[in-house]
N, C-alpha and C positions, 0 to 999 in steps of 0.2 A: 662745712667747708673742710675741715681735717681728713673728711670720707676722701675727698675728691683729690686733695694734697695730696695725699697716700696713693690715689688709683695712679695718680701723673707721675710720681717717681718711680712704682712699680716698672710702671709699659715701659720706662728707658733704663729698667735694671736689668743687671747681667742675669738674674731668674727668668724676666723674660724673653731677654733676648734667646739664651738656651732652650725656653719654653717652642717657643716661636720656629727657631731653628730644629728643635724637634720635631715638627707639627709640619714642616718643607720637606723634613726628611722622611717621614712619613707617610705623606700623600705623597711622593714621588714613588717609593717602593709599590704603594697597593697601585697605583696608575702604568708602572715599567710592563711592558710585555713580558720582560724576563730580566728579571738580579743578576747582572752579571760583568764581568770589568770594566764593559762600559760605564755602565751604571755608578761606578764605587769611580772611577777614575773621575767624570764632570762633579758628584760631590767633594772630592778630594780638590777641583778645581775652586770650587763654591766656598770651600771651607777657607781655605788659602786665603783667597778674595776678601771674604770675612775678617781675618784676623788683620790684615794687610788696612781694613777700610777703617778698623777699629785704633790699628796703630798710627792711622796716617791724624785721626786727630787728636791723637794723646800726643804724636811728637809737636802738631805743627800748631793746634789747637784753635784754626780757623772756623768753628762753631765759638759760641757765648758758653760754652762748659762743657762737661764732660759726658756722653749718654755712650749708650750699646744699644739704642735702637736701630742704628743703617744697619746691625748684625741679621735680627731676626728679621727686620723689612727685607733683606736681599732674597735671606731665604724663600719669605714668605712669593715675593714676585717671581722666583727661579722657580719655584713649585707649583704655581701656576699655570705653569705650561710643560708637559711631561717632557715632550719634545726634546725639551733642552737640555735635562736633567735625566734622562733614561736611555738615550741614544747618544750614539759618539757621535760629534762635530766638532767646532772649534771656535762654538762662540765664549764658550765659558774660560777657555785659553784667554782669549783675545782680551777678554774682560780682568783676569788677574795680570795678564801681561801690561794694561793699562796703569793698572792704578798700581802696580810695583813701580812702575813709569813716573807714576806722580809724585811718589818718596823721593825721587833723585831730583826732578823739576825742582819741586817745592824747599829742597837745600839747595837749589842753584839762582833763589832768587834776591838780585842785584850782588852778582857773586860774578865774577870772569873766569868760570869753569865750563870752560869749553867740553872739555873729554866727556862731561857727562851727559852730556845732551848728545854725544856721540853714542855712548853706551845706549841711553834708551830708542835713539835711533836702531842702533846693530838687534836691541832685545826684541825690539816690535816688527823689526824689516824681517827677522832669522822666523819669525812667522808668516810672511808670505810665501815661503815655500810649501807652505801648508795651504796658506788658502788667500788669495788677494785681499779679502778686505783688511787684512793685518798692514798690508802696503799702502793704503786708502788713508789707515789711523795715521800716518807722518804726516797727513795735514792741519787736523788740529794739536798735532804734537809743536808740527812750527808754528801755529799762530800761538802756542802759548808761549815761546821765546819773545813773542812781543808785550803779553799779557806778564810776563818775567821781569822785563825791561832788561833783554838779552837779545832780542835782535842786532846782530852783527855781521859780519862777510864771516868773519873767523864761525859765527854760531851756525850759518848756515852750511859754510865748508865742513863742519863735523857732521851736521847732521844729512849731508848728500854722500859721506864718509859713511857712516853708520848705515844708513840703506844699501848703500854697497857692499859693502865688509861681507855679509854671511852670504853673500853669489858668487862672492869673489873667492871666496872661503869652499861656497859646496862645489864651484865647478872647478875648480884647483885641484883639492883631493879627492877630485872623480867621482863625489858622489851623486853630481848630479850633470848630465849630459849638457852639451853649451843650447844645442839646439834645442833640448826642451824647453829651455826659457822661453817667455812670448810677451809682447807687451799685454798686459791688461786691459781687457775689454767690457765697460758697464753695460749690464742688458737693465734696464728701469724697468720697475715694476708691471707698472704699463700695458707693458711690449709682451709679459709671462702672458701664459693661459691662466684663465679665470682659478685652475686649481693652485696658484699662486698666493692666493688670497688665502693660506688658511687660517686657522682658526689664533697663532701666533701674533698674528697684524692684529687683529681685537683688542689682546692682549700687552700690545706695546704699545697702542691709542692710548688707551685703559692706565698705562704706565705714563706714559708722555705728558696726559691731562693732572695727573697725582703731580708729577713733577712742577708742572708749569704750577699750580696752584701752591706749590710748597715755595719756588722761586717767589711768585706772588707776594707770602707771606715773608718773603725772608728779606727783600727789598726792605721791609720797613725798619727793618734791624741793622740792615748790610750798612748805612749810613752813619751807626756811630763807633764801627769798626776801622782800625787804621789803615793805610793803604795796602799794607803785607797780605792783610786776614783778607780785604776784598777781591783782593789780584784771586788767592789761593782760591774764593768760591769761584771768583770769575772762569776759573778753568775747567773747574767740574760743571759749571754752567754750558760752555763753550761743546764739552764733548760729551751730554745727556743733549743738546740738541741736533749735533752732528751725528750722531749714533740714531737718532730717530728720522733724520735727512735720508742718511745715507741707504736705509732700509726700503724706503721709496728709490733712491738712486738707481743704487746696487740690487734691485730684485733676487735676484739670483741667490746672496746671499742674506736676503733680509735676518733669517734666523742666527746666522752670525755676530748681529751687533745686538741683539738683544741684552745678553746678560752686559754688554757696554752701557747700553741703557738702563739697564736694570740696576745696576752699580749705581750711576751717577743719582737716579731719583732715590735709590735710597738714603743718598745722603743729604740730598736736600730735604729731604721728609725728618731724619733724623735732625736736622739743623732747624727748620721749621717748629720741630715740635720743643727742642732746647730751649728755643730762643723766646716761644711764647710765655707770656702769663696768665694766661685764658685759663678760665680756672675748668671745664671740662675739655680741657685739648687732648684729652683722652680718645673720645668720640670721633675724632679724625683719622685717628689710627685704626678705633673698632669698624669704621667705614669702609676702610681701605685693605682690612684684612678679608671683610664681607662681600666687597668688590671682588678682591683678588679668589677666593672661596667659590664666586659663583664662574666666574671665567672656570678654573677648575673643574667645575660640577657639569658645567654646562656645555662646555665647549670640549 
């Protein structure tokens, strides 16, 4: 029993989390067509994320204690799919721009701070100049004002405030012409040609399924936590399944919310694994690195 005590604390130490994170950063490199500022810029995004996912539950503490396993899980899901991590896009933005999002929520709740719900409004909208699904993400951003018990006229006027600000902002100082602005248009999955499907969508099933199963486990827990600590999972709940919707919605840019999903499961996995006492919940994590390993290899 001491064997196994030992194996369970290990996988949620900061050795392996860095183990872990090495081992993303790794199989990203040998997998990249070419090393190059792309490349170093999404892990620079990945790393952020990481530090950001670690501090959100040191400050706010809605797990059962303290782990670094969502560190090396993130990694390990990000490295799964080169795609994300070797080529420029803006899912891995969109994904730190989130959960920077959540530090401000998570101090605004049952709080009458308006401004800040403006701010991560302005922080997540000043990314749809990049790419719409960052415009998309102010949905589950306002249902979490209710998930807060911040729903208000005043809550919603900052945050229809904050989606405005950075348009109002780029086409003021001219950097951005009035007429290229366009309302947004979802093309669903669907609708794409079969090479739509690629190898990514496996990959986020494969995530989605980890996830639900960790929610699963984590329900049994979530019940003798106080209302604060519930709401707080509740919202990472809310936007690991919006982020898997919207990939099916939004086809176009499915690969966009990924690392949003990839965020959000790995902290229910990292929560999941806290919170058991299974004396080999080790094996859940060696499954799911095995899992994620073969998506890599294989796809």
């Amino acid at each position: 029993m001491r064997r196994e005590e030992y194996i369970n604390e290990f996988v949620q130490s900061k050795p392996m989390a860095c183990l872990m994170g090495a081992v993303g950063l790794g199989a990203s490199w040998w997998a990249a067509a070419a090393v190059n500022n792309d490349f170093w810029w999404q892990w620079a995004f990945i790393g952020l994320t990481c530090a950001l996912l670690l501090l959100l539950n040191r400050r706010y503490a809605f797990m059962s204690g303290m782990t670094t396993l969502m560190v090396g899980m993130y990694a390990i899901l990000e490295a799964a799919v080169p795609e994300i991590t070797g080529t420029w896009h803006h899912g891995n933005l969109l994904g730190l721009a989130v959960v920077f999002g959540l530090h401000i929520l998570y101090a605004s709740y049952e709080k009458r701070r308006t401004e800040r719900f403006m701010l991560v409004a302005a922080i997540i909208a000043a990314g749809g100049l990049l790419n719409v699904a960052f415009l998309y993400t102010l949905i589950p951003i306002a249902l979490a004002t209710v998930q807060l018990r911040q729903m208000t006229f005043k809550t919603l006027l900052a945050l229809a405030l904050g989606a405005v600000l950075p348009y109002w902002l780029a086409v003021g100082l001219g950097l951005v012409p009035l007429e290229a602005l366009r309302f947004p248009v979802v093309q669903p999955l669907l609708s794409l040609s079969p090479e739509a499907f690629a190898p990514h969508l496996i990959a986020a099933a494969v995530a989605l399924a980890i996830g639900i199963v960790a929610v699963a486990l984590n329900f049994l827990h979530l019940v003798k936590y106080k209302q604060q600590l519930r709401v707080y999972n509740g919202v990472t709940l809310v936007l690991m399944l919006y982020a898997a919707l919207m990939m099916v919605v939004d086809g176009a840019n499915s690969l966009t919310y990924l690392p949003l999903l990839n965020a959000m499961v790995a902290l229910q996995v990292a929560h999941a694994y806290r919170a058991s006492e299974a004396l080999r919940r080790y094996i859940f994590v060696i499954l799911i690195i095995a899992a994620e390993a073969a998506i890599y290899l294989l796809l």
